[in-house]
C-alpha positions in Angstrom: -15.4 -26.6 10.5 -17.2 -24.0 8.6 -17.4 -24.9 4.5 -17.2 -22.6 1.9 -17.2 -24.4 -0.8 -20.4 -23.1 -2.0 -19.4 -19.5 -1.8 -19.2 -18.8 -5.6 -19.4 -15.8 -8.0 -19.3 -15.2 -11.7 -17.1 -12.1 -12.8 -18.7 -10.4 -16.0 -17.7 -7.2 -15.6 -14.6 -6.4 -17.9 -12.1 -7.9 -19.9 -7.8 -7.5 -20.2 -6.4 -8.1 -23.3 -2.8 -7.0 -25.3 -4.7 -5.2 -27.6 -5.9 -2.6 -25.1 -2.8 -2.0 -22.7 0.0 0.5 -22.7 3.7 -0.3 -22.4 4.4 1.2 -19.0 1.9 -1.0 -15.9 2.0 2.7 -14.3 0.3 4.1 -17.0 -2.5 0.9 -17.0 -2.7 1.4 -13.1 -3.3 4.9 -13.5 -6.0 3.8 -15.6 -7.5 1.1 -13.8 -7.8 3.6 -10.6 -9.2 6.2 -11.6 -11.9 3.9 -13.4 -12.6 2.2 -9.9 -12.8 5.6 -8.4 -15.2 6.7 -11.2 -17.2 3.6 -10.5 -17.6 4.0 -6.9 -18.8 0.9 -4.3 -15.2 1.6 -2.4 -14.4 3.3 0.7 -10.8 3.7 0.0 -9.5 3.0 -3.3 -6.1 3.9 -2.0 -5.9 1.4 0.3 -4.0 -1.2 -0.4 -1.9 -4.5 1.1 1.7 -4.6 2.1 3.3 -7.5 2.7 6.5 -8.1 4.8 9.1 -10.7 5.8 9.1 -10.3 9.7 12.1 -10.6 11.7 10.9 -14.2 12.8 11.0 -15.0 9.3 7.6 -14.9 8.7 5.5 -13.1 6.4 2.9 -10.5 7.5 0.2 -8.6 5.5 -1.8 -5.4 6.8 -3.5 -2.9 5.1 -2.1 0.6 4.8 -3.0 4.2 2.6 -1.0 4.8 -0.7 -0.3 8.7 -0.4 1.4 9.4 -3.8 2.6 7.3 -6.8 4.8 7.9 -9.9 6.9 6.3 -12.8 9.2 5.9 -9.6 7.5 3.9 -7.4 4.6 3.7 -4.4 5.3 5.7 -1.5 3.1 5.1 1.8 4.2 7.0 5.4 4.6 5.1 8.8 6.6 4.3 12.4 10.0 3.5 10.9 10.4 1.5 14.1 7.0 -0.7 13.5 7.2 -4.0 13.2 7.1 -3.2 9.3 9.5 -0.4 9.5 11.9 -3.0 11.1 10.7 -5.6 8.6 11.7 -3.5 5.9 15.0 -2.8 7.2 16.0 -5.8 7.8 14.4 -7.3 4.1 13.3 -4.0 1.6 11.8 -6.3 -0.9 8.3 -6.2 -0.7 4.9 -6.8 -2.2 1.8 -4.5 -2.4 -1.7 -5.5 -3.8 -5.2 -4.2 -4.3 -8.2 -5.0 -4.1 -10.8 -3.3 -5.8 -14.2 -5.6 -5.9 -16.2 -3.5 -7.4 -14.4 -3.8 -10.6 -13.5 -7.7 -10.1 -9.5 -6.5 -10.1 -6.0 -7.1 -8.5 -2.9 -5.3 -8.6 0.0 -7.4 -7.4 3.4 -5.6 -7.5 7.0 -6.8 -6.4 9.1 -3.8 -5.4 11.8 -2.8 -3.5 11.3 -0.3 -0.4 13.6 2.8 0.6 13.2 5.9 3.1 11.8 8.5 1.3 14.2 11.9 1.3 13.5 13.5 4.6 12.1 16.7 2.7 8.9 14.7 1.3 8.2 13.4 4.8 8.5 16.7 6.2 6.2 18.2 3.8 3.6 15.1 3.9 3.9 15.3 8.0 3.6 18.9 7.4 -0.3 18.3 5.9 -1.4 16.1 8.4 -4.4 17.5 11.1 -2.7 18.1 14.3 -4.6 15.2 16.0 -3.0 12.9 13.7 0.6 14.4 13.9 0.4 14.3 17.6 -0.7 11.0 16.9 1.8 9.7 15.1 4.3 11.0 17.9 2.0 9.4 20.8 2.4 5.9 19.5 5.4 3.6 20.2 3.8 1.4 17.3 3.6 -2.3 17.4 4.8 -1.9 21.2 2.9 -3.7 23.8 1.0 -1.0 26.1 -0.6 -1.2 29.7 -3.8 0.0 28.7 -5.7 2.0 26.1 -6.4 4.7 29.2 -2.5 5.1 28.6 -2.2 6.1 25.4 -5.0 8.6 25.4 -3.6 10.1 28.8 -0.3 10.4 26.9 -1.9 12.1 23.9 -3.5 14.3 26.4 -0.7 15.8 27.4 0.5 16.1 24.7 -1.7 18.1 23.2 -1.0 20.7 26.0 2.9 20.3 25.7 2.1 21.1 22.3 -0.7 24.1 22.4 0.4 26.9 20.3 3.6 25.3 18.8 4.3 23.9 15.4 4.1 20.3 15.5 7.5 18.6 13.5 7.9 15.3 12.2 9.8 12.9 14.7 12.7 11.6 13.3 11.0 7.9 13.7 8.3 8.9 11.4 8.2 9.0 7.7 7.9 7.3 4.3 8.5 4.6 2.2 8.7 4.6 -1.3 8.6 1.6 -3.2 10.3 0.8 -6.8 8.5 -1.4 -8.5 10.1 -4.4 -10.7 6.9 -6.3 -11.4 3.0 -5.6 -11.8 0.7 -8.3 -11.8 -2.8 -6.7 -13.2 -5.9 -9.2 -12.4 -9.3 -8.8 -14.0 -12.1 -11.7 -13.4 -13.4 -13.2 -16.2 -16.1 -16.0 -16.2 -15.8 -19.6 -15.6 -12.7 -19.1 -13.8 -10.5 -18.2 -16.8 -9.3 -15.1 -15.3 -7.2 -12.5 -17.4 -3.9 -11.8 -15.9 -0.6 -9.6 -17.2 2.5 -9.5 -15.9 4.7 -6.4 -16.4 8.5 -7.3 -15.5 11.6 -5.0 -15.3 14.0 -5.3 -17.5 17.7 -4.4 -17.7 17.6 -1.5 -20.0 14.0 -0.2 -17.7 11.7 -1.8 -20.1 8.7 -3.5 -19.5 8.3 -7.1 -20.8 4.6 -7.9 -21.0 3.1 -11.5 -20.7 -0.1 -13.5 -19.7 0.0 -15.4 -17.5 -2.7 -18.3 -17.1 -5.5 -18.6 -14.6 
């Protein structure tokens, strides 16, 4: 067994008090992402966890790209028929979180997922490169497959089924968007004593704001 109990670090870098937060967590994540953008040190500052209750019953974490966000929610594009897509039908309440060391943060949010109208997937699909259209259409996702040779052979033809023709969005293909009812905003502090606010829902769509401790 490998220990990591040594495996320490001291986060200096910001603070996350009342005094300084709006009302509305969309307005503080807005915030907080484009200062990790700003700051730099990550590949991806869009990319970000969803987490699922399988069909087993388990749960099941993998990262996936944040394409557009709003006052209404999180929306992120994939196989409806994955093994998340099905997750998702089968349970819509789900949790996204990111990571953004650079800035010693987390964003933990509780939401609720739902198809997003067919239009916005059409226009999203609509911007993809063609490579990762035909792509999208290539892939029975989360399916076992014979071979990687398989998959690029199908692609292949593909491609010339498709040369000269507009690609459309398969009807297995598209996004969700997620409503949030809870924000969870992290921010390392030293010694341990992280900060950490919790934005919850409330009945009249009002945010009730606490801190949580460490």
């Amino acid at each position: 067994m490998e220990d990591l109990s040594n495996y320490r670090k001291s986060y200096e870098k910001n603070a996350l008090l009342e005094t300084s937060i709006p009302d509305s967590p969309i307005d503080l994540f807005h915030k907080w992402f484009h200062e990790v953008e700003d700051f730099g040190g990550i590949d991806e500052v869009n990319a970000m966890t969803v987490s699922t209750i399988g069909l087993d019953g388990f749960p099941k974490s993998r990262v996936v790209l944040l394409k557009k966000y709003s006052e209404e929610g999180f929306i992120f594009y994939t196989n409806y028929n994955s093994e998340k897509g099905k997750a998702i039908n089968n349970n819509p309440n789900v949790c996204l979180s990111f990571f953004w060391h650079s800035l010693e943060r987390q964003v933990i949010i509780k939401g609720v997922a739902k198809k997003t109208p067919t239009n916005i997937s059409d226009s999203y699909f609509a911007s993809r490169p063609d490579g990762s259209k035909l792509g999208a259409i290539v892939s029975n996702q989360s399916e076992v497959i014979t071979s990687r040779d398989t998959l690029e052979d199908k692609l292949k033809q593909l491609e010339l089924d498709y040369q000269g023709k507009q690609i459309l969005r398969p009807d297995f293909w598209g996004g969700f968007l997620i409503n949030p009812i809870e924000f969870e905003f992290w921010q390392g502090r030293p010694n341990r004593l992280h900060d950490r606010i919790r934005y919850l829902l409330q009945d009249d769509f009002s945010w009730k704001i606490d801190r949580l401790s460490p």
